[in-house]
N, C-alpha and C positions, 0 to 999 in steps of 0.2 A: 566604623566600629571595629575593634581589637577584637578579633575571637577570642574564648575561651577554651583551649584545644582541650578536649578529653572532659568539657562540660563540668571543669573547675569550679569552685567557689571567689565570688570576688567580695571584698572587703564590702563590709556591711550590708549583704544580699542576706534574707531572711536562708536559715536555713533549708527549710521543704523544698523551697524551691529550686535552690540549688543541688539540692536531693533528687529530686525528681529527674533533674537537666540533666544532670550526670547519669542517671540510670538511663532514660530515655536515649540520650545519644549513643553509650554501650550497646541497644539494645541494634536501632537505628542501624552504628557502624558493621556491624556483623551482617544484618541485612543488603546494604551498598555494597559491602566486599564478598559476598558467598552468594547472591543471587544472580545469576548470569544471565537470566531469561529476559530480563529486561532491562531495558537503557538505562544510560547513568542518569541523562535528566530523568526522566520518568518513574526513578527509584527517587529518587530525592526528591519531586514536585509530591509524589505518593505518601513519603516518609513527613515532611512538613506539612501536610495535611492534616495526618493521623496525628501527628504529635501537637497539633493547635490545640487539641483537647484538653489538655493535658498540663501543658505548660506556656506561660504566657510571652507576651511578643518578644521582649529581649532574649530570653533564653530559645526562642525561636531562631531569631536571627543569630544567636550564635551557633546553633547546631548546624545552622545552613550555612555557613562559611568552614565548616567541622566536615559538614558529610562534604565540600567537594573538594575541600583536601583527604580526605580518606578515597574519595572517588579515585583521584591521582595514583592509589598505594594500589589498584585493583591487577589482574593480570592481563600483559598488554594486548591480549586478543578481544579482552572486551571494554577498553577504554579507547576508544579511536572515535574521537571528533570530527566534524565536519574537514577541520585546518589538517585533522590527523591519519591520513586515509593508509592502509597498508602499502609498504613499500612494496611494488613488485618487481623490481629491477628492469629487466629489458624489457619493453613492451611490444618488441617486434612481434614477438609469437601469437598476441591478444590482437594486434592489427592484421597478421595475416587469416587468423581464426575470424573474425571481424567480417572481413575480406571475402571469404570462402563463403562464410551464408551469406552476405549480400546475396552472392550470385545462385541461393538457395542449395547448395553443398553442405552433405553433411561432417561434423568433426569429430574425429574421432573418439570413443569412449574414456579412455583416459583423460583426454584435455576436455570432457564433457564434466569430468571427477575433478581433475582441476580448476577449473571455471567457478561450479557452485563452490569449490572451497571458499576462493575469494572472494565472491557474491557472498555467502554467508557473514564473513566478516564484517562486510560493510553496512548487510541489513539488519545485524544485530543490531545494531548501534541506531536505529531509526526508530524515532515514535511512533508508537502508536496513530497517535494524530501525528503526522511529518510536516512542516515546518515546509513552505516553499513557497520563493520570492519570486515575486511579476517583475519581468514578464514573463507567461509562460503558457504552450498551447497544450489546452487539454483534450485526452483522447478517449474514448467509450470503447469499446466492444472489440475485438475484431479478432476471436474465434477462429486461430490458425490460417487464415487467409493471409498468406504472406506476403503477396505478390499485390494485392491491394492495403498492405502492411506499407510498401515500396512505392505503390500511391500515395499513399499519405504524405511520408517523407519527401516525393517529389511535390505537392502541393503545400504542405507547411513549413517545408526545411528540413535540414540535417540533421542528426548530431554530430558538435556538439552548438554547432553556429543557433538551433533553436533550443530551447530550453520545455523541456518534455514533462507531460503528468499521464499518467495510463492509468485507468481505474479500473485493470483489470479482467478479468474472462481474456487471458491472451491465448488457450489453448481448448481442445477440442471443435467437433463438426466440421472443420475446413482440411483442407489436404496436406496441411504444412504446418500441425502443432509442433513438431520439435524446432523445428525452421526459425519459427517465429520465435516462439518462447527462450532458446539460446542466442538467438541475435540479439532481443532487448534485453536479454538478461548481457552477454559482454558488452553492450554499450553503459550499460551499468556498473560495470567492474571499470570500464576504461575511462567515461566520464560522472562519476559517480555524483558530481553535483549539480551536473545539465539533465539527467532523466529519473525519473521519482517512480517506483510503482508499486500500484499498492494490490491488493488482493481481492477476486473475486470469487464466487459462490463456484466455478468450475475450476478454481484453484485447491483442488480436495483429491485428495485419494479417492472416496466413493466415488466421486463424481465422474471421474475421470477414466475410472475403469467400465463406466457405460457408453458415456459419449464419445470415447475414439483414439484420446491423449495416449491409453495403455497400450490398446494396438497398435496402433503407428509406432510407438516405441520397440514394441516387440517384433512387428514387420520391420523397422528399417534398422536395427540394429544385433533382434537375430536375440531378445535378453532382453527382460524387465527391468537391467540395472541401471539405464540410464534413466528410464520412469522415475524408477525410488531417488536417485541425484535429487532430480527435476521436483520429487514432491514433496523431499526434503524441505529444500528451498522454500517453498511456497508456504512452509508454515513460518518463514522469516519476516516475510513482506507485511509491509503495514497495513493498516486496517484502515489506517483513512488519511488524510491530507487537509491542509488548511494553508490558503495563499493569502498572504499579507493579512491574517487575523482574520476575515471577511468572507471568504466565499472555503465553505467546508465540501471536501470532496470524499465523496462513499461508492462503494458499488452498489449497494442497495440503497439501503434507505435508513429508517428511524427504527429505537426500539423502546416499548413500554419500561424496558429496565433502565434506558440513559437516559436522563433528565440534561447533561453537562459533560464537554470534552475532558474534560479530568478524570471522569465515569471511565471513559473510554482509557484512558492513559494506564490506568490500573488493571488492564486486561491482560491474564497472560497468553496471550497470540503463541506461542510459539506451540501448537497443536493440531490436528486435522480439525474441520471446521466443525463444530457439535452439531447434532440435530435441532438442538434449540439456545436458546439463553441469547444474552446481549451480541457476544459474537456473529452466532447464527445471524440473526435479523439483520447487524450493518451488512451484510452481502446478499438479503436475500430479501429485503421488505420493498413495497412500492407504494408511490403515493395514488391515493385516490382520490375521486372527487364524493368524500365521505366526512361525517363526524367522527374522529375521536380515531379508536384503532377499532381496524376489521380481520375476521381470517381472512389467510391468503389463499388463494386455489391453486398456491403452487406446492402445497405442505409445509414450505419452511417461511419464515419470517412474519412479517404482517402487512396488513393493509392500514396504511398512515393518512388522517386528512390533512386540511388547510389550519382547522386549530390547533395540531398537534405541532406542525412546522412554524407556527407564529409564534409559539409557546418556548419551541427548542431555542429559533433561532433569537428570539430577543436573551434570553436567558445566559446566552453565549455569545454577545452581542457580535453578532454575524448577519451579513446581507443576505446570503441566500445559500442553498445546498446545491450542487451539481453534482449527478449521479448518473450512471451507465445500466444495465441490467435489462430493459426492453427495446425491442426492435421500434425503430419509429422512421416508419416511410418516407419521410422528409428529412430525417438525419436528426434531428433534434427537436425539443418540444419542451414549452412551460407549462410549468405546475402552477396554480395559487399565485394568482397576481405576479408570477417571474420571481417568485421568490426558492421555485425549484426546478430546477434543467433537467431535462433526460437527454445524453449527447450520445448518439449512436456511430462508429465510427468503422463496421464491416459493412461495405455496399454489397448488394445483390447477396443477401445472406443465404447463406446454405449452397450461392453459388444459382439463387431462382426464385428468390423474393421479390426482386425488382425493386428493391429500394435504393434510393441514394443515402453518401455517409456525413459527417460532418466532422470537423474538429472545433473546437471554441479557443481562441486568440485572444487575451488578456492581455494590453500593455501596462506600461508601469503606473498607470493612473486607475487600473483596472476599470477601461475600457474596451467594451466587449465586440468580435470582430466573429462571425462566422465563416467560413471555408466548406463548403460545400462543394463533394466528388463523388464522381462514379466508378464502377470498376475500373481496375486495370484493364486494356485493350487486351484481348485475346490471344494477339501475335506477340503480346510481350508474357505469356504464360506458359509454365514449363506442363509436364504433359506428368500425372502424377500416377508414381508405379501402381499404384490401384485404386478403387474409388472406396469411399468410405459405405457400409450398410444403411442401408434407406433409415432402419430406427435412428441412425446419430441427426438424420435431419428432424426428427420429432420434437 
């Protein structure tokens, strides 16, 4: 079908409604190109929504071939596609930076400034719901533990040879939030299509100035400025994850306000996390073995049962949800018939739990493989300049 650029009239179309198309798409275009906050898809799946009301299927599908040639005219810091990733030129300096925290070394605050720049460019551009193809191993929790960060990779692979999903709480309570949180984040900047991550309830300013993230930034850098980088960022990162259509990834869980991924796509993320509303919940709610929705005892989100999950996931016709957020002594654990994961992925949490971790292995048939690890050995841990206050283990 020929578009109608600028929501034209075409011969023998009733008037109004050609009236209508054209107004609607002026209104539409200005939206797509002055709204930065959110993705090009996610402006226009949002934009054809609202506009279904309004006006009917043709002039629909003409708008939608309109808004993503107008997507094209936007500025090119926030039109960068998957195919389109920002040029960085040399990438030595992102391999040796790369390189240095392997070996858990910190970089310097500048290249810490430039880092999240580049990270920022490329998380703009990611859904809300993020889009990611199997195969891919998914990871839970792991709470500044770098060095069992290092486990992991050594029992599920590399990047970029594995193809990674992290759902999140990558910092506080362990001795290595900055550690960890800049490593995953420039393997992000460097392979930005092998690792996906999305955000969790300790991905917050509040949050992070009790549990540990703040101090350790201010002990190892001497200045809150790398904090504010680092929490910059975190209000970029997506809110959730969907692999091959089927299996939807959260850090928490469900909320009384989403009924539908598209709920969710309409969210403007790019804020510190609320105290409450639809956001709050997808990082802070857990399932229960309950009817309907319960309070949480944790003050924020809620408590979800089995008929709430039947309800979401046929409605979004999706297998099942996997989510991160509680400790589980065995590493992982199902909800409601396996139709919800809890994938825990810091062993020996707090460094004295005694628990083991898990990653979950998805191949392209999305067939499900567990990996199941313990701490890193002792003799491969570096000795951390101070210990964290008893409260960050609470």
């Amino acid at each position: 079908m020929t578009p109608v650029v600028g929501g034209g009239r075409k011969s023998g179309e009733p008037g109004e409604e050609a009236l209508k198309r054209e107004l609607t798409f002026r209104l539409l275009r200005r939206i797509v190109l002055y709204i930065p906050s959110l993705p090009v898809t996610d402006l226009v799946s949002s934009c054809l929504h609202t506009s279904s009301r309004v006006i009917g299927q043709h002039s629909k599908d003409c708008i939608e071939c309109c808004l993503w040639q107008t997507a094209s005219q936007r500025p090119s810091s926030f039109f960068l596609t998957a195919l389109q990733r920002p040029v960085m030129g040399d990438m030595s300096d992102l391999d040796r930076q790369i390189d240095q925290l392997r070996r858990c070394e910190l970089i310097k605050e500048n290249e810490v400034k430039a880092l999240c720049a580049k990270a920022r460019e490329i998380l703009v551009e990611e859904s809300n719901v993020q889009r990611v193809d199997s195969p891919v191993t998914v990871c839970g929790d792991i709470h500044g533990q770098f060095y069992d960060l290092k486990e992991l990779f050594r029992v599920g692979g590399d990047v970029p040879e594995t193809n990674y999903l992290f759902m999140g709480d990558f910092v506080d309570r362990g001795f290595y939030s900055v550690e960890t949180f800049l490593l995953l984040l420039a393997l992000k900047v460097r392979y930005p299509d092998r690792i996906t991550l999305i955000r969790g309830n300790h991905e917050s300013r509040q949050i992070t100035q009790v549990y540990g993230f703040y101090d350790e930034c201010l002990r190892k850098y001497g200045s809150v400025t790398v904090w504010r980088y680092c929490t910059e960022i975190f209000d970029y990162l997506s809110l959730s994850a969907i692999i091959d259509g089927k299996i939807f990834c959260v850090h928490g869980g469900l909320s009384p306000s989403i009924q539908t991924l598209d709920q969710i796509r309409t969210i403007d993320r790019k804020q510190e996390v609320p105290h409450d509303g639809p956001m709050c919940d997808l990082l802070w709610s857990d399932p229960e073995d309950t009817t309907g929705w319960g309070v949480s005892p944790r003050g924020a989100g809620y408590l979800f049962g089995s008929d709430v999950v039947a309800q979401f996931n046929a409605a979004n016709d999706i297998d099942m949800i996997c989510r991160a957020h509680q400790l589980v002594m065995e590493g992982y654990k199902w909800h409601f018939n396996e139709t919800v994961l809890t994938v825990w992925s810091a062993p020996n949490y707090c460094y004295r739990c005694g628990n083991v971790a898990a990653i979950l292995e998805l191949d392209e048939h999305l067939q499900k493989e567990f990996i199941i690890f313990e701490a890193a050995p002792q003799e491969t841990r570096g000795i951390p300049s101070k210990k964290p206050v008893a409260d960050y283990f609470l």
